[in-house]
Biopython code that builds the backbone (N, CA, C, O; Angstrom):
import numpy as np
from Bio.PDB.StructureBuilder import StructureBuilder

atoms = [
    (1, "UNK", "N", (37.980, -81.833, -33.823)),
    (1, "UNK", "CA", (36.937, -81.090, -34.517)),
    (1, "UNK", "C", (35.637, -81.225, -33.742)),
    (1, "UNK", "O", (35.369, -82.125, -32.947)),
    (2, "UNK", "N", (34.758, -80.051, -34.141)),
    (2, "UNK", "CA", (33.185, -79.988, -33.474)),
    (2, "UNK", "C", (32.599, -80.800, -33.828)),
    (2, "UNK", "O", (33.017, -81.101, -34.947)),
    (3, "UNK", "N", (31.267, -81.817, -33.343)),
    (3, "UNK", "CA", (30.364, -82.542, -33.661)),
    (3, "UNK", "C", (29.784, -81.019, -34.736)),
    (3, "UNK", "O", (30.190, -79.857, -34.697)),
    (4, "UNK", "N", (28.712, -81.658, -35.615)),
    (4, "UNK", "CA", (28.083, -80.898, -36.862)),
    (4, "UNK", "C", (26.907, -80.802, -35.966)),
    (4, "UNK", "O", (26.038, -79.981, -36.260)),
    (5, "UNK", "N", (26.764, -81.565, -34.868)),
    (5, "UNK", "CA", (24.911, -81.267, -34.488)),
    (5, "UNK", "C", (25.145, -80.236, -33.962)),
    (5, "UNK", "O", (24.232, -79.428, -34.134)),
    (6, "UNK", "N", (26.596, -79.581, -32.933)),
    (6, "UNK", "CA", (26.811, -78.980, -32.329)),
    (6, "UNK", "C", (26.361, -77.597, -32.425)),
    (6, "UNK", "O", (27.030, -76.791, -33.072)),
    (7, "UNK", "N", (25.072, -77.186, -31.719)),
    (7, "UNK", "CA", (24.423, -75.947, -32.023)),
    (7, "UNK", "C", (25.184, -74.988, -30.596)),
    (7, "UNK", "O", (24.320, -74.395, -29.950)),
    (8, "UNK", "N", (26.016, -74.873, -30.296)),
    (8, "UNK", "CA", (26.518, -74.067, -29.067)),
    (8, "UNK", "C", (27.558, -72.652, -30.407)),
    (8, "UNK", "O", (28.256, -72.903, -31.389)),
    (9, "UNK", "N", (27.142, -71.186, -29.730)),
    (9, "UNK", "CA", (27.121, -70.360, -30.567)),
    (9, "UNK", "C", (28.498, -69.833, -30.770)),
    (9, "UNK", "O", (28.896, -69.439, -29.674)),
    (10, "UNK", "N", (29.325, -69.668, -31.613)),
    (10, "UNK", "CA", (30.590, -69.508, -31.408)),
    (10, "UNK", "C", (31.210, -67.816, -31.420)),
    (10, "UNK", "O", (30.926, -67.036, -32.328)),
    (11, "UNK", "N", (31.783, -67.578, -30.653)),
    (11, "UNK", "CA", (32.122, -66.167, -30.501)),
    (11, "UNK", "C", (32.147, -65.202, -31.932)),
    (11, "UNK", "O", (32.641, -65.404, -33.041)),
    (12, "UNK", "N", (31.535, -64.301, -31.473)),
    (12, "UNK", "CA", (32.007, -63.325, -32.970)),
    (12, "UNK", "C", (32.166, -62.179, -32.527)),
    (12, "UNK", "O", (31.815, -61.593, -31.503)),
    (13, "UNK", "N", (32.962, -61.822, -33.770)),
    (13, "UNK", "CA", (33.906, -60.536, -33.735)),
    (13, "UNK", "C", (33.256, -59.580, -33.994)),
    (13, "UNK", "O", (32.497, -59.824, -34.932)),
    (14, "UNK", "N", (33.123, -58.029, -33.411)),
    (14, "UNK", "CA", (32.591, -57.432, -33.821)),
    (14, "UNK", "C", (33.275, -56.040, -34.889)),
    (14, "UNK", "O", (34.463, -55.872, -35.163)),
    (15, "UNK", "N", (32.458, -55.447, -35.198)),
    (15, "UNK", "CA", (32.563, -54.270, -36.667)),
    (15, "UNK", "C", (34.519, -54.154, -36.544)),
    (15, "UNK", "O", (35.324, -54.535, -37.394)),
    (16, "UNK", "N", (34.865, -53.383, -34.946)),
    (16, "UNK", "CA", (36.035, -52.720, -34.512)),
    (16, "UNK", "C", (37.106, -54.085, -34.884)),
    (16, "UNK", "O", (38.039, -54.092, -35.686)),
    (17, "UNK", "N", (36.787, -54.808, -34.316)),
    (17, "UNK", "CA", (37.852, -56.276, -34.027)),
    (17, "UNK", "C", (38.506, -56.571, -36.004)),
    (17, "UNK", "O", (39.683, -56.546, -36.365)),
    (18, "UNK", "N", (37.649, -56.743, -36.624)),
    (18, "UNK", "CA", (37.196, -57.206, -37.773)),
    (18, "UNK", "C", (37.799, -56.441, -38.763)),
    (18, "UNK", "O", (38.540, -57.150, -39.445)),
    (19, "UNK", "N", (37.777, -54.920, -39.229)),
    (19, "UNK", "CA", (38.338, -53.779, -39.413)),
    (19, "UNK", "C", (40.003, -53.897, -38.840)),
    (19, "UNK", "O", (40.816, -53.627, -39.724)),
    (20, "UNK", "N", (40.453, -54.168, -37.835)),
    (20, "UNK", "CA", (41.431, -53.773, -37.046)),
    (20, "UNK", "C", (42.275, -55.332, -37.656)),
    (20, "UNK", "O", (43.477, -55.274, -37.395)),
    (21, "UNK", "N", (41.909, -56.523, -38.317)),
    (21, "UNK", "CA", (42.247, -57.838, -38.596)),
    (21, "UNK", "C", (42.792, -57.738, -39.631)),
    (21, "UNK", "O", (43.972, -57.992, -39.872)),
    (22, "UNK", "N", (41.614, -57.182, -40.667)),
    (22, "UNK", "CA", (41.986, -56.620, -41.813)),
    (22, "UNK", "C", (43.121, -55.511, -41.998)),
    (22, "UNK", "O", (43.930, -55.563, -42.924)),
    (23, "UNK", "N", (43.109, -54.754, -41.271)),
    (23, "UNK", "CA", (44.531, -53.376, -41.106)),
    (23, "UNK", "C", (45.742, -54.250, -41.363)),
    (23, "UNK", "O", (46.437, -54.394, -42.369)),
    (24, "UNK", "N", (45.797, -54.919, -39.868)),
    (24, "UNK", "CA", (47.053, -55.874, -39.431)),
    (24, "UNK", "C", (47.365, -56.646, -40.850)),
    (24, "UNK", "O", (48.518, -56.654, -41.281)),
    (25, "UNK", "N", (46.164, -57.375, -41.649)),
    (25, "UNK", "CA", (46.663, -58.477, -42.301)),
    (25, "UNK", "C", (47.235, -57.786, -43.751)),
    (25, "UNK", "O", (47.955, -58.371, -44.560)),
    (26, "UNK", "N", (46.757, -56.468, -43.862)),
    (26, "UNK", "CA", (47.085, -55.416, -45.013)),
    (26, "UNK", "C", (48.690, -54.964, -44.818)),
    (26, "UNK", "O", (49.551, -54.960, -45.698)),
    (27, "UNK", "N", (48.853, -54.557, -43.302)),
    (27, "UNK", "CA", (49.842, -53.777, -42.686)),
    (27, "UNK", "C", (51.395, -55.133, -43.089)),
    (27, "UNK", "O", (52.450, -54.863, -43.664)),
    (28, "UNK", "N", (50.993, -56.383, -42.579)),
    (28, "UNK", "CA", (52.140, -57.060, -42.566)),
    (28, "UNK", "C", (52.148, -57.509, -44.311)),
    (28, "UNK", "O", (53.289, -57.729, -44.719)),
    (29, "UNK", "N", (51.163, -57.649, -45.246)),
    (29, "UNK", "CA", (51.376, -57.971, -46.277)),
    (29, "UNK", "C", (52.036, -56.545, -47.152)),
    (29, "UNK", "O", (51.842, -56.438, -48.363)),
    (30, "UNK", "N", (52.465, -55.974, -46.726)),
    (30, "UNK", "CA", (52.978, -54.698, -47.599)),
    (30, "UNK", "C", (54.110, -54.743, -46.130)),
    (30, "UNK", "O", (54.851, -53.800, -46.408)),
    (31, "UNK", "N", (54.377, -55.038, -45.421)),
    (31, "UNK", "CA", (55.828, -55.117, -44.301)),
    (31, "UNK", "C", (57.106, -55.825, -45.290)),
    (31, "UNK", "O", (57.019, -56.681, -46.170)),
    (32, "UNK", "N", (58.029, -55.260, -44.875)),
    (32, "UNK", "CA", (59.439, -55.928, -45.207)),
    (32, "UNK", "C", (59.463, -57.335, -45.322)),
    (32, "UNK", "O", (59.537, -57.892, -46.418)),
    (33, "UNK", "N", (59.389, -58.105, -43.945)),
    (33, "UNK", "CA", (59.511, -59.315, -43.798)),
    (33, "UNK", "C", (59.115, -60.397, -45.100)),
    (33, "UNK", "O", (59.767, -61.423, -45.296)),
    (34, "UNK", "N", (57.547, -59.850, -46.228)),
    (34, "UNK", "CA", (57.426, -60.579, -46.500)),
    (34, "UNK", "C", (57.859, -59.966, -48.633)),
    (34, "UNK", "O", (57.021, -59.853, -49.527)),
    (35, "UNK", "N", (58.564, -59.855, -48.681)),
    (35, "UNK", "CA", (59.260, -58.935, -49.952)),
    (35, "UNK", "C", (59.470, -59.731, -50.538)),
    (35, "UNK", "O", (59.507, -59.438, -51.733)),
    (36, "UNK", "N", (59.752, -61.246, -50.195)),
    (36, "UNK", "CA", (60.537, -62.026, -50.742)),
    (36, "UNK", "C", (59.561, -63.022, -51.043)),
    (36, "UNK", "O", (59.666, -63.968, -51.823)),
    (37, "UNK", "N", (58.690, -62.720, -50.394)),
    (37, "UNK", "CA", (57.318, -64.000, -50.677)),
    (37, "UNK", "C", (55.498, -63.600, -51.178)),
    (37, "UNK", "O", (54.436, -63.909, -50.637)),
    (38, "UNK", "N", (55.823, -62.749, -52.505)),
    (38, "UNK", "CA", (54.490, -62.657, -53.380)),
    (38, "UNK", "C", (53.314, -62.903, -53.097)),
    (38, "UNK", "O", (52.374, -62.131, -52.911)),
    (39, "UNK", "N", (53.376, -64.155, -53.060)),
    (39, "UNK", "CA", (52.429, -64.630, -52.914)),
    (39, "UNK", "C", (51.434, -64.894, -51.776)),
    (39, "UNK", "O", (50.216, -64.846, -51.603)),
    (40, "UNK", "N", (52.456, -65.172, -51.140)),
    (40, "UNK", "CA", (51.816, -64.928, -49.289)),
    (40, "UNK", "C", (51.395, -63.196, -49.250)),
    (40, "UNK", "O", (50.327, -62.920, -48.702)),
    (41, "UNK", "N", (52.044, -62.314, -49.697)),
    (41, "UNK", "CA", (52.050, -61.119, -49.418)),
    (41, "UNK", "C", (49.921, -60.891, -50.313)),
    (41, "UNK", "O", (48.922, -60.394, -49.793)),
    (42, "UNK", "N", (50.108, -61.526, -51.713)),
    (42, "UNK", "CA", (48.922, -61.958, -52.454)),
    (42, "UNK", "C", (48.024, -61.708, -51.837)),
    (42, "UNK", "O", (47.257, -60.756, -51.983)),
    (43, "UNK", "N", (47.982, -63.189, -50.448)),
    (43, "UNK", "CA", (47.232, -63.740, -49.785)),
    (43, "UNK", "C", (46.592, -63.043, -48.789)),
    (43, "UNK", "O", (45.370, -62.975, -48.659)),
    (44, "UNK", "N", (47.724, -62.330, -47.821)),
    (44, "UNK", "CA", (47.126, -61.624, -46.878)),
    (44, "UNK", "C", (46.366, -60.420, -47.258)),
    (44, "UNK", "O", (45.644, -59.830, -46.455)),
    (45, "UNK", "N", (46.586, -59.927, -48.920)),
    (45, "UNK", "CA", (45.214, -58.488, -49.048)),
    (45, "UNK", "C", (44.319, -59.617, -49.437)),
    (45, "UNK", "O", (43.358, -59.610, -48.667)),
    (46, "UNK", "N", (44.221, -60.666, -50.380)),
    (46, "UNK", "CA", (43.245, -60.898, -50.293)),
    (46, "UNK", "C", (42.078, -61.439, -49.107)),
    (46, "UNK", "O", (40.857, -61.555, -49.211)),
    (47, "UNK", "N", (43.082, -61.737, -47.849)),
    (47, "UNK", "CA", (42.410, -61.987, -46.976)),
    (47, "UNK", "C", (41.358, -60.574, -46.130)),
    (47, "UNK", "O", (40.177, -60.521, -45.787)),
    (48, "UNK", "N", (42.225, -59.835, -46.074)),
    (48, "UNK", "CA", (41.686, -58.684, -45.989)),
    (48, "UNK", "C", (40.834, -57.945, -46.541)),
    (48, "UNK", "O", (40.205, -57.173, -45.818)),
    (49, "UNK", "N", (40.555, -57.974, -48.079)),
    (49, "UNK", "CA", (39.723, -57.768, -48.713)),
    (49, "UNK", "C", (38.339, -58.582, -48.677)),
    (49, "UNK", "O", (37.255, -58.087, -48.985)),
    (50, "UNK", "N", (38.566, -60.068, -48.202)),
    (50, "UNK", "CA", (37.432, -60.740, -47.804)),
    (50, "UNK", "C", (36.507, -60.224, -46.150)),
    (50, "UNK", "O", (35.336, -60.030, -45.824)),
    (51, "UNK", "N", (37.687, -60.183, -45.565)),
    (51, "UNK", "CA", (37.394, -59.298, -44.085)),
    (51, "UNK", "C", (36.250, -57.469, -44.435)),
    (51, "UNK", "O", (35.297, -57.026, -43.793)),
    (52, "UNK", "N", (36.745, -57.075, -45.309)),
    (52, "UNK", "CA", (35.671, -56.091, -45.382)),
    (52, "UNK", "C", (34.566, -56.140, -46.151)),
    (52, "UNK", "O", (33.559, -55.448, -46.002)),
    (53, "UNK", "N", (34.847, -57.338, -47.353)),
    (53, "UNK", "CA", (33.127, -57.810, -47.413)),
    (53, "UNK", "C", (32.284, -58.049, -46.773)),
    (53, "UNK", "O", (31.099, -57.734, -46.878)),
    (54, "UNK", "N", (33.176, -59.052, -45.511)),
    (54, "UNK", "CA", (31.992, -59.784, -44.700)),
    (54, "UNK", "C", (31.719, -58.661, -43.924)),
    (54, "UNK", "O", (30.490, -58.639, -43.863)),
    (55, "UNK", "N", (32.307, -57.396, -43.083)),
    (55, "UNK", "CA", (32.061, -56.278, -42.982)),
    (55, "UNK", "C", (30.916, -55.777, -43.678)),
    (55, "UNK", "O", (30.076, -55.479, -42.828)),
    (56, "UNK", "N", (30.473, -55.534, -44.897)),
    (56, "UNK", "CA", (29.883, -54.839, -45.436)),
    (56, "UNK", "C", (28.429, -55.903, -45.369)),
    (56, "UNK", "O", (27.231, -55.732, -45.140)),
    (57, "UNK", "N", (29.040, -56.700, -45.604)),
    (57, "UNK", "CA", (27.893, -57.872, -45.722)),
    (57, "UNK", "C", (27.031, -58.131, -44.419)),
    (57, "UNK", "O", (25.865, -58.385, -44.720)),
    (58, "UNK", "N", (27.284, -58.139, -42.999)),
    (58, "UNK", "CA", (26.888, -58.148, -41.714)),
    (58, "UNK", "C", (26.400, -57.141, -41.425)),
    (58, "UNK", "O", (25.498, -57.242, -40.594)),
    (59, "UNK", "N", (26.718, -55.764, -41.923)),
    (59, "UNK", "CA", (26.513, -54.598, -41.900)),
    (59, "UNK", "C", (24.328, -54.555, -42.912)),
    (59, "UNK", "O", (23.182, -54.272, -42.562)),
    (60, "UNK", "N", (24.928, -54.961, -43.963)),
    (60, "UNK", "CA", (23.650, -55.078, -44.964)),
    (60, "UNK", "C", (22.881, -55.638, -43.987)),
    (60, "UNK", "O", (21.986, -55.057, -43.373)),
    (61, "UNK", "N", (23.311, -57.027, -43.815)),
    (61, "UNK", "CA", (22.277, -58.165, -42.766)),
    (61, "UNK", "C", (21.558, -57.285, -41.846)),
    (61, "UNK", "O", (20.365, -57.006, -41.954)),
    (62, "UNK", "N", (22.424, -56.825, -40.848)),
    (62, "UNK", "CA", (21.365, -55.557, -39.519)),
    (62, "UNK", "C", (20.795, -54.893, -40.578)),
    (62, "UNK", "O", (20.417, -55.749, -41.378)),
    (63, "UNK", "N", (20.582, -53.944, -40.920)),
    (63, "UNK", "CA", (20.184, -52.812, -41.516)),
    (63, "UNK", "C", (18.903, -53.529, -41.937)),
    (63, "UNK", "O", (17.834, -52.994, -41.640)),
    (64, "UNK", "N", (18.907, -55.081, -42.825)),
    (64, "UNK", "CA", (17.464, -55.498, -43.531)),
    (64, "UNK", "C", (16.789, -55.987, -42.474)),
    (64, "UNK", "O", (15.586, -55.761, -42.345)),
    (65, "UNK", "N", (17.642, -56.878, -41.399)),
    (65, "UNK", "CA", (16.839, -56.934, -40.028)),
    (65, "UNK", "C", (16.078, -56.191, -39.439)),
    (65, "UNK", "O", (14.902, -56.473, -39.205)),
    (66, "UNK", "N", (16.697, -55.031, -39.085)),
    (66, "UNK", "CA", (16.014, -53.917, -38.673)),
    (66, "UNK", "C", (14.962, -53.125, -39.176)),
    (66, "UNK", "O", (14.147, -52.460, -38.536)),
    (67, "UNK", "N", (15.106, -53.318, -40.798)),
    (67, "UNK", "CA", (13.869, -52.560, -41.558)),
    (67, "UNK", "C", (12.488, -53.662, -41.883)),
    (67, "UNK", "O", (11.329, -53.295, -42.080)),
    (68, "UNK", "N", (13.106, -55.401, -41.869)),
    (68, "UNK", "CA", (12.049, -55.990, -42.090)),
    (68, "UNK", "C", (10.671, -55.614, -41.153)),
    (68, "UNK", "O", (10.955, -55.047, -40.097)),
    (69, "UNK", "N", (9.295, -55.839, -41.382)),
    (69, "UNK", "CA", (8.511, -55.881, -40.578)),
    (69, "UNK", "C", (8.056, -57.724, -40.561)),
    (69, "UNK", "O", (7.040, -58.013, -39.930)),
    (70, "UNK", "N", (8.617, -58.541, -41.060)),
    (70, "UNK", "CA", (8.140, -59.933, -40.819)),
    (70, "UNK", "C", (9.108, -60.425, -39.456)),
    (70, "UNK", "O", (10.283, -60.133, -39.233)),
    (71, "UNK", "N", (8.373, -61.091, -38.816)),
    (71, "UNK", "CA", (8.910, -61.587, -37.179)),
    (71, "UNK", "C", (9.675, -62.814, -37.789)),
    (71, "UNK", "O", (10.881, -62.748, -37.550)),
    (72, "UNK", "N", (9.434, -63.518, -38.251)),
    (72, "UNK", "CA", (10.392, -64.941, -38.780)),
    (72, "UNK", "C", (11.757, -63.938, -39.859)),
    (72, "UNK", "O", (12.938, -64.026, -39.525)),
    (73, "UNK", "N", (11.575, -63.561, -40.392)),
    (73, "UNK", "CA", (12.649, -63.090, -41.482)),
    (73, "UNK", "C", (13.482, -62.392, -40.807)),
    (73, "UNK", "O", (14.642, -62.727, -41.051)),
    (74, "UNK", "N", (13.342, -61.217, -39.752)),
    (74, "UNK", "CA", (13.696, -61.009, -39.042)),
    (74, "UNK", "C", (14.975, -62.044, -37.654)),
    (74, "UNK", "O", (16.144, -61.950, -37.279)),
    (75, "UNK", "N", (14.320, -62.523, -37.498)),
    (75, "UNK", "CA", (15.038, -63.998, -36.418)),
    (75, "UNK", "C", (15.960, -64.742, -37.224)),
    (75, "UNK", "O", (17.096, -65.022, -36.843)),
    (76, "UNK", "N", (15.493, -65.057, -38.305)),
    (76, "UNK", "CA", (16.241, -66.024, -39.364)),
    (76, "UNK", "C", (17.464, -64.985, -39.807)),
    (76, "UNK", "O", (18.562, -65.540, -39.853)),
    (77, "UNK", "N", (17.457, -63.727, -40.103)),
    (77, "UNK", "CA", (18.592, -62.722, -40.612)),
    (77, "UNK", "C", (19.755, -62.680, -39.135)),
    (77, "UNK", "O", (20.983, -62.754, -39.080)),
    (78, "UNK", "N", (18.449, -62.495, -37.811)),
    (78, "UNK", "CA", (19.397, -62.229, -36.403)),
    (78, "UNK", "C", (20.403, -63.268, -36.389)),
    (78, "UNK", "O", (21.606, -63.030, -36.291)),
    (79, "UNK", "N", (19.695, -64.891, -36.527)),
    (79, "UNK", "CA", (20.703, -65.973, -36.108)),
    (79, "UNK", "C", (21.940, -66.113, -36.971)),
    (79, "UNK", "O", (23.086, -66.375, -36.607)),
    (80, "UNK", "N", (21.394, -65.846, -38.402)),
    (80, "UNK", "CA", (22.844, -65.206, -39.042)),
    (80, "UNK", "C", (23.852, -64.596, -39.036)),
    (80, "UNK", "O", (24.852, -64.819, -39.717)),
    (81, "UNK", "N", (23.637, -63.538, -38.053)),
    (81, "UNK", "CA", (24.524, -62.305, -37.443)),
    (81, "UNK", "C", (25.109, -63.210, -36.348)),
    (81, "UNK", "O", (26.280, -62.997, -36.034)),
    (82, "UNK", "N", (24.426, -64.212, -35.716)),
    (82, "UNK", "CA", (25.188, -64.738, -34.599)),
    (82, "UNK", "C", (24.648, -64.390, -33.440)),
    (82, "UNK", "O", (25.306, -64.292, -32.404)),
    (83, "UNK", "N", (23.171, -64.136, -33.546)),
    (83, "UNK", "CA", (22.148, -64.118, -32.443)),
    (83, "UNK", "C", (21.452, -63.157, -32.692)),
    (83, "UNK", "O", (21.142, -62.737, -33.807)),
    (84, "UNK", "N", (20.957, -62.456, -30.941)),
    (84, "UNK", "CA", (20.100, -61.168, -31.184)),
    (84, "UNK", "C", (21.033, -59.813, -31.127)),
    (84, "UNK", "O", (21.361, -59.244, -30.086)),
    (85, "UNK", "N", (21.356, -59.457, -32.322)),
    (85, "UNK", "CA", (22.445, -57.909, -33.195)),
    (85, "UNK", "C", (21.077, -57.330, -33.453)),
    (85, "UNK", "O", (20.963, -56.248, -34.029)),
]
sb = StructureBuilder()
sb.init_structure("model")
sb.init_model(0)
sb.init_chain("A")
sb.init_seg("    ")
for serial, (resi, resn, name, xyz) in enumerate(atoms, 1):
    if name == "N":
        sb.init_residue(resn, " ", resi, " ")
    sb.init_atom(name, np.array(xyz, "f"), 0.0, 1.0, " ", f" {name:<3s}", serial, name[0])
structure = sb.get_structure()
């Protein structure tokens, strides 16, 4: 595991990647393979369904970034996104 001080920025996915995670994790939870297992099948929309919140939610984040006019609120929303978005 990472040290917690560890400020080094960790890759992120963008809008396409994220969308395309969610498909896959929709696509195999409604697949054959998993017919027999509910609950896993459960799991993967709900995973997916979390995938297009945070979608929608990163999406909100730019948009208030972009409309704030305060320079700190602004920076503080960017590092959230996972830098300068």
């Amino acid at each position: 595991m990472g040290d917690s001080d560890d400020n080094t920025p960790t890759p992120q996915m963008g809008h396409a990647e994220m969308h395309g995670l969610a498909r896959r994790l929709r696509a195999r939870a409604d697949g054959v393979l998993l017919s027999d297992q509910p609950e896993q099948r459960t799991d993967l929309r709900h995973a997916a369904d979390f995938i297009d919140i945070l979608i929608h939610y990163r999406a909100e984040l730019r948009r208030t970034a972009d409309a704030t006019e305060d320079e700190s609120t602004e920076q503080h929303l960017r590092e959230l996104l996972g830098g300068s978005q």
